[in-house]
N, C-alpha and C positions, 0 to 999 in steps of 0.2 A: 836288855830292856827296850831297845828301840825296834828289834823285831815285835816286841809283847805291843807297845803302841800303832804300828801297825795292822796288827791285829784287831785292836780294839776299832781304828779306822775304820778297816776291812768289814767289821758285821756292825757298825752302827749307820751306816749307809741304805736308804732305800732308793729304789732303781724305778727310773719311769718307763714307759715302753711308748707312752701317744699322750698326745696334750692333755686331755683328762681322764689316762688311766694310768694306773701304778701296779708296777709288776710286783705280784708278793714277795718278800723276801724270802729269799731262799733258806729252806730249812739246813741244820747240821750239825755234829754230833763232836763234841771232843770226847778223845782218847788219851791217859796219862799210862804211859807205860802198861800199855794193855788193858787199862782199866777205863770203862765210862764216867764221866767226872762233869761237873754242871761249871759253868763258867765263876762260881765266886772260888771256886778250889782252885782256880787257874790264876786267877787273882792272887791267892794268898802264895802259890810258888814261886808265879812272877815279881813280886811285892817283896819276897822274899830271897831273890837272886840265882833260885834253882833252878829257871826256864834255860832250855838247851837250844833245843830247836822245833820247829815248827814246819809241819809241811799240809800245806791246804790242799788237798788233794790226794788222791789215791788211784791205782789202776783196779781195771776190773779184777783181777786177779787178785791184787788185795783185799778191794773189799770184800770178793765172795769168802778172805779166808778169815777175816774181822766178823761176819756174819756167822760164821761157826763157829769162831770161838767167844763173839758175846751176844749173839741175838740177832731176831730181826728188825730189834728199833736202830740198828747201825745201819744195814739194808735201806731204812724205809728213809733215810736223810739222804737229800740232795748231795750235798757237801761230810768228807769224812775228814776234821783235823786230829794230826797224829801231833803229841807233843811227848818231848823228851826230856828228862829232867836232869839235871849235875847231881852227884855225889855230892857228901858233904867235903871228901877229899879234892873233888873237884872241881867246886867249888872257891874251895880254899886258895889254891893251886892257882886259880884262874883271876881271884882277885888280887893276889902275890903278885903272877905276871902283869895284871894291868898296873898295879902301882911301880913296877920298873921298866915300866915299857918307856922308852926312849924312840921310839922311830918319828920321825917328822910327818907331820900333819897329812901330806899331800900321800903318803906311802898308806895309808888307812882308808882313800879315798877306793869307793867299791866302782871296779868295772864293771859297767855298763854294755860289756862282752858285747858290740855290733863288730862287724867284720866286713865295715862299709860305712865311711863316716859323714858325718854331714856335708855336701856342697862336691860331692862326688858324685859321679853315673850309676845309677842302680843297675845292679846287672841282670842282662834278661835270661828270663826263662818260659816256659810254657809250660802252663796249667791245666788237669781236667776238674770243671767245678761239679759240684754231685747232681747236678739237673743234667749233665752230658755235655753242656757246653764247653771247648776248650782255648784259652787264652791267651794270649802272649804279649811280655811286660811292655816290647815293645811298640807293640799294636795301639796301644793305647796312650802315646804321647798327643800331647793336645787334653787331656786328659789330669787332674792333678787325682792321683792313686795312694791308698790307704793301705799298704802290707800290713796283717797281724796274725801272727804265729798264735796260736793256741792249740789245745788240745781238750778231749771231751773227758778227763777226769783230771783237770785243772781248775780250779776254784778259782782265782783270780781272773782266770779267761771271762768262766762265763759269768762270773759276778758284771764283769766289761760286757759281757756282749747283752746284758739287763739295762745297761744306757744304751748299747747304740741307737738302737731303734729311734730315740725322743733326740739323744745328741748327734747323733753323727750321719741315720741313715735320713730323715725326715727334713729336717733342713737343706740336705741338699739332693734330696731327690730330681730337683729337676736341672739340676747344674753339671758340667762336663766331670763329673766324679764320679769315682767306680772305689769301692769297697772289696778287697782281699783278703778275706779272713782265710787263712791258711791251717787246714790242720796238721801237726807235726807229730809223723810216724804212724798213722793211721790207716785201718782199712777203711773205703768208702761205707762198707757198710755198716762201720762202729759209726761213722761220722753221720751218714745218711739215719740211722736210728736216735741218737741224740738227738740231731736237729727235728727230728719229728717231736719229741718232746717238748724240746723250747716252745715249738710251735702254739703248742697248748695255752704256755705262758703270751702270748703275744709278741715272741721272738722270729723272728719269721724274716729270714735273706739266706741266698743263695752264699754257698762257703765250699774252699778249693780243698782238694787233697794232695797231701804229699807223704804219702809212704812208707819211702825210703830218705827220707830228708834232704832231698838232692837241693830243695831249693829253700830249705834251712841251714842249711851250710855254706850257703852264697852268702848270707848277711849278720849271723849272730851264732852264738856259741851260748850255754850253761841255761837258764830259767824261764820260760815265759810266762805271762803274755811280754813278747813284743813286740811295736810297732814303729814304721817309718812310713812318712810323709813323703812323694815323690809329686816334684811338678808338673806342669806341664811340658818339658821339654827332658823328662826323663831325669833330673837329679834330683838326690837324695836332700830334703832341707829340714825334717825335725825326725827323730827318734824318741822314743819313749819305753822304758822297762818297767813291768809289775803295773799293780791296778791300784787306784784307787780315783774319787769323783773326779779329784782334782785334775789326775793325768788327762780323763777323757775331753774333760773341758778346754784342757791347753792343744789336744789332737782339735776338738773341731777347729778353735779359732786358728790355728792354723792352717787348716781347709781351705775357711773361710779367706783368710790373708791370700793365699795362693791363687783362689780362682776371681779375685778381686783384679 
């Protein structure tokens, strides 16, 4: 159930992009086991303890094979949530094991998979951003720098990158901060074509590519969006995993704290 409230976060959120405009909210489509389904059916499964799992996002490859097997109003949504449901045996099973579960509090606590922890040296790498430019993490000490991993069929990513523009990119346009939104596993030209669309939206900054994940594997492991805070003298001082208003608001003030 604490995934399903997440959820409900995640789409009752509007995103700003500039002081008096408001990016529309992005459209999107649940799926329950193959089938299109309207959010009070999602309701009454979640309501009802049959929600399994949830994945905000899909690759292109899936979507095109969702588009043939139910339409093109899947196609036509921004965002495609896949939801899975428990068996009733499954169910059963599952609230069995919660009622004897014995593990200690601390052992249920979800990692936060960075592979580089706070008040540590970021490690460097070099970057090509998709205008041509190339960069290096080094280069930019003196600098407090914004790493964040996403990807262009991640919903949580670019639900996030619907605030930065108002939170994170506008405020400190004129201060020693640079913005690395990093795509993770990407060609530039899946990335380079997205970002042309955002653009539409009023999303609009320059964002790096990596690949082969060479320099997502320096810092984190399993979900994203994630992001770290690096200062100006190149260490690591906030991290952050998944999206939601709240996260973006605690990145910038800490921007904000660092170039203070």
């Amino acid at each position: 159930m604490k995934n399903y409230f997440l959820f409900l976060l995640f789409f009752s959120i509007n995103a700003s992009y500039g002081q008096d405009k408001t990016a529309p909210r992005p459209e999107y489509v649940i799926i329950i086991n193959n089938e299109i389904a309207s959010k009070t059916k999602l309701d009454e499964y979640a309501n009802a303890g049959y929600l399994k799992s949830m994945s905000k996002g899909v690759s292109d490859e899936q979507r095109e094979q969702l588009v043939k097997q139910l339409g093109e109003k899947v196609g036509s949504k921004e965002f495609i949530i896949l939801i899975s449901l428990f068996t009733e045996e499954e169910k059963q099973q599952r609230l069995k094991n919660a009622g004897n579960s014995v593990l200690p509090k601390e052992s249920k606590t979800k990692n936060m998979e960075f592979l580089v922890n706070v008040n540590e040296a970021a490690k460097d790498f070099q970057i090509e951003m998709i205008d041509g430019t190339v960069l290096k993490l080094s280069d930019l000490k003196g600098k407090v720098v914004l790493i964040n991993f996403w990807a262009t069929w991640c919903a949580p990513c670019l639900m996030e990158f619907h605030d930065f523009p108002s939170k994170i990119i506008a405020p400190f346009k004129d201060s020693n901060f640079v913005l690395l939104a990093i795509s993770r596993g990407e060609t530039k030209e899946k990335v380079v074509q997205k970002m042309a669309s955002l653009k539409e939206k009023g999303i609009d900054f320059n964002v790096g590519i990596d690949p082969g994940e060479a320099i997502w594997s320096l810092y984190a492991d399993g979900g994203i969006p994630k992001s770290l805070v690096i200062d100006k003298n190149g260490i690591v001082k906030y991290t952050s995993a998944g999206y939601s208003e709240d996260n973006v608001d605690k990145l910038a003030k800490e921007i904000k704290r660092l170039l203070e």
